[in-house]
N, C-alpha and C positions, 0 to 999 in steps of 0.2 A: 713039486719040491715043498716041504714039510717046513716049518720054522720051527725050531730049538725052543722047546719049555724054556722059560727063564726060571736060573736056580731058585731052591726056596731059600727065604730070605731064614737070618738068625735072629731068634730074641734079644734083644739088649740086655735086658733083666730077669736073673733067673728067678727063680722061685724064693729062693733064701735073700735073696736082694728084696723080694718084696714085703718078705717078714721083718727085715732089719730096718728100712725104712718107717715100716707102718709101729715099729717098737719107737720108733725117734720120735714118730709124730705121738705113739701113745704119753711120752712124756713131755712134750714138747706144747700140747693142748691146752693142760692147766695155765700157764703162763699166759697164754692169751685168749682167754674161756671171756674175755667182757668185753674182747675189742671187733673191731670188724672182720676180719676174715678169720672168724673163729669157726664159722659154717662151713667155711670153704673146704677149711683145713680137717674138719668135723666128716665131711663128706669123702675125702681123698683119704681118709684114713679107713672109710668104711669100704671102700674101691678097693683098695690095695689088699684089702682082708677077700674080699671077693678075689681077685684076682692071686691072690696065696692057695688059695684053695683050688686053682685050675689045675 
């Protein structure tokens, strides 16, 4: 007796979700360009570009 694939799972975020987001952070950056999680924030916006492009 065989087990049942489990279905494939769905993205939460499409593609255009992660343009729209990474648009908020592109304006969102300057504001806190001297504080502490300006790298964070700096890096999750370069993620998100990578990730628009899959």
């Amino acid at each position: 007796m065989s087990t049942p694939e489990p279905a494939r799972s769905r993205a939460v975020l499409s593609t255009e979700d992660f343009k729209l987001i990474r648009k908020a952070l592109e304006h969102y950056l300057p504001t806190i360009e001297d504080g502490e999680e300006s790298k964070k924030f700096a890096r999750l916006y370069h993620r998100l570009g990578t990730a628009a492009k899959l």
